[in-house]
N, C-alpha and C positions, 0 to 999 in steps of 0.2 A: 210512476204512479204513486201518490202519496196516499197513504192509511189515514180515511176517514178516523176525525180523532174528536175528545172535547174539549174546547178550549173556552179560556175563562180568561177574560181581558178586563182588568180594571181602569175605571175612570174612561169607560169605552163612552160615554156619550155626547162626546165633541175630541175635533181638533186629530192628533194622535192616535189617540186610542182607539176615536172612531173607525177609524182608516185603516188601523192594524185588523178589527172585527168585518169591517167591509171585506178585508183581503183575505181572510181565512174565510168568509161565506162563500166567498166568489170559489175558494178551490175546494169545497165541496164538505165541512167541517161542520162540523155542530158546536156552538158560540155562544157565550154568555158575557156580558158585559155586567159590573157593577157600576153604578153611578149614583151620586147620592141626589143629584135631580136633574131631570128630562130623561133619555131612551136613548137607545143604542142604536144601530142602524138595521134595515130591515131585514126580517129573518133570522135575529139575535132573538136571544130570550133576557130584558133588563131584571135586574133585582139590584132591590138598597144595598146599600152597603157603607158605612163611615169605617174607611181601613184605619183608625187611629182605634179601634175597637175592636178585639179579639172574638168576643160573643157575636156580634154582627157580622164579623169575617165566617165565621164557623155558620151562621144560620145560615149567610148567603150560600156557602158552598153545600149544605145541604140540600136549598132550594134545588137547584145548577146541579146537584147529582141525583137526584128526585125525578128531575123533569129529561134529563140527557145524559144521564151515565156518571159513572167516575171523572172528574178532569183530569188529562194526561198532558193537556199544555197552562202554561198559565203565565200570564204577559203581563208584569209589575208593573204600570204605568202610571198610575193616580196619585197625581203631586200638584202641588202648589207653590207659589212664590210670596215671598214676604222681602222685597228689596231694599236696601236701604243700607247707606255707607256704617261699616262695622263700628264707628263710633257711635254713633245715634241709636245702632240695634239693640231691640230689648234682649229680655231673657225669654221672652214669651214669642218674641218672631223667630226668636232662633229656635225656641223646643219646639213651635208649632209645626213649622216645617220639615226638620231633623224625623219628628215625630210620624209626621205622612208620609214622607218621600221614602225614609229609610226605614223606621218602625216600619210602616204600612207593609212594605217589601216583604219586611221579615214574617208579622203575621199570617199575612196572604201563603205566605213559601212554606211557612210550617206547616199550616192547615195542610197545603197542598200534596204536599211527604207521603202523608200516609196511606194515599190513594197511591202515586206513584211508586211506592218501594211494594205493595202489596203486586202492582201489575209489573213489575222489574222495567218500567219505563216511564219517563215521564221529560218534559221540556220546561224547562226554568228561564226567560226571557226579561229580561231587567232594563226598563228605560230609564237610561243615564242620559246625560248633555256631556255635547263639548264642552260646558262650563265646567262642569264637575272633573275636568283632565287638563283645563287651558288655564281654568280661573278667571272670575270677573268681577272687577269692581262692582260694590252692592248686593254680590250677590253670595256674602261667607257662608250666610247657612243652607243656600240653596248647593251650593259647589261643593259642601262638606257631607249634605245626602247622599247627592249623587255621583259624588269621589266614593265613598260607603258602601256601594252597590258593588262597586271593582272586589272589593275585600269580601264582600259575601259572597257572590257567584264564585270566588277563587279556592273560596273556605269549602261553600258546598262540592265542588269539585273534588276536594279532597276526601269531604266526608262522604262521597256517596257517587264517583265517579265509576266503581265497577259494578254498580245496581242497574246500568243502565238509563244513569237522570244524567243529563244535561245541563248546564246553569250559565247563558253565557249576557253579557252586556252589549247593547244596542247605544252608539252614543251620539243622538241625532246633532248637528249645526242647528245655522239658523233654517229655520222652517215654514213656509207661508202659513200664516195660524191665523184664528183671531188676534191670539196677542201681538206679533208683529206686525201685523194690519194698521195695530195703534201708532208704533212707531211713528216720529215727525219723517220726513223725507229724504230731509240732511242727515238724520242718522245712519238711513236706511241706504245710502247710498256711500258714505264710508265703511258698514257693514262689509258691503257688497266688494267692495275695494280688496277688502281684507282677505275676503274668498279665492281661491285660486277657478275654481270656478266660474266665480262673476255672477253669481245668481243666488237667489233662496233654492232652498231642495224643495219637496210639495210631499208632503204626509203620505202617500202614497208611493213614495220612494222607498221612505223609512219603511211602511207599512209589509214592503215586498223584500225587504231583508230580513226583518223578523219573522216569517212565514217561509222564507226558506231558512232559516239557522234552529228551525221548530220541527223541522221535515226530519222526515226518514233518509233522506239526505245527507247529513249533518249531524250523522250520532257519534261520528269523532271528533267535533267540534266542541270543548267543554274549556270553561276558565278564558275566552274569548272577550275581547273587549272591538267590535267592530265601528267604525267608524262611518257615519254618513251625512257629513260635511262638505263634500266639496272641498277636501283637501285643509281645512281651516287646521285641524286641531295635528296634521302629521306626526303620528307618535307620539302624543304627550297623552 
């Protein structure tokens, strides 16, 4: 039986995130998604948020403990992609990104601290990619985010591993999403090649591994880096 808890899922209103806030409704959780436009999925409470902005992180979680208590989970997801082969990339796709994926993280986790060191608990959940462990062409500054994420969750673990917080990384594959939707076909199926699997995973895969590494299950699970690829990224 898992303890009714709050949780606060950023970038919950597509894709990922969505999925992660669907899976914590379904087992019985009080949910807050941030997104900076459209809604989270039903039964969530949305609020704004631009996680490159420290005052915004702080108002949102305000809102989120106003309406549903302290948060004692909170699931780093809201990222973006800026691609494009390292020689052509500016200085502006690289900060912009570096800036959301891994700033955002850091924001969101420190806001989050103070509520969990006050209740000697709390779940730190960080979505990283297999890119960010495997590497992928086009993609420096997105793989240097979310390689970023391993060193924070590893860090917090240290600083705050006998309070009873948690901090571990989630590092999806490829994922049927909008975005990969776009993929041409021929890509999509040398992808799939590459997979030992042989298939995309479905956000609801990922969704149900960070919802148990969040549980009361899992409180000796810290400085983790979990894998849900379908085999693609084995140890790296």
């Amino acid at each position: 039986m898992t303890t009714p808890r709050t949780v606060l899922v950023t970038g919950g209103n597509r894709g990922i995130g969505f999925a992660i806030a669907q899976e914590f409704v379904a087992k019985g959780h009080r949910v807050a998604v941030t997104a900076r436009s459209g809604e989270g999925p039903e039964g969530t409470l949305t609020v704004r948020a631009d996680v490159t902005d420290a005052a915004a992180v702080d108002a949102a979680f305000s809102e989120v403990e106003a309406a549903l208590g302290p948060v004692e989970v909170v699931v780093a997801n809201a990222g973006i992609t800026r691609d494009t082969l390292m020689l052509r990339m500016s200085e502006e796709d690289f900060d912009a990104v570096v800036d959301t994926n891994l700033g955002g993280s850091f924001r969101v986790v420190k806001r989050a601290l103070k509520g969990f060191l006050k209740a000697k608990f709390g779940r730190i959940v960080f979505i990283s990619s297999v890119s960010g462990l495997y590497g992928n062409p086009g993609q420096t500054n997105y793989s240097a985010s979310k390689a970023g994420l391993v060193g924070m969750a590893r860090s917090i673990t240290r600083e705050l591993g006998s309070r009873g917080i948690t901090a571990n990384v989630v590092a999806p594959g490829f994922i049927e999403t909008d975005m990969t939707a776009e993929l041409p076909e021929e890509q999509t199926a040398a992808y799939k090649k590459a997979i030992p699997a042989g298939r995309y995973g479905t956000a609801a895969e990922v969704a149900k591994a960070v919802a148990w590494v969040a549980s009361d299950d899992a409180g000796y699970i810290s400085g983790a880096v979990i894998p849900v690829d379908g085999g693609l990224g084995m140890g790296h």
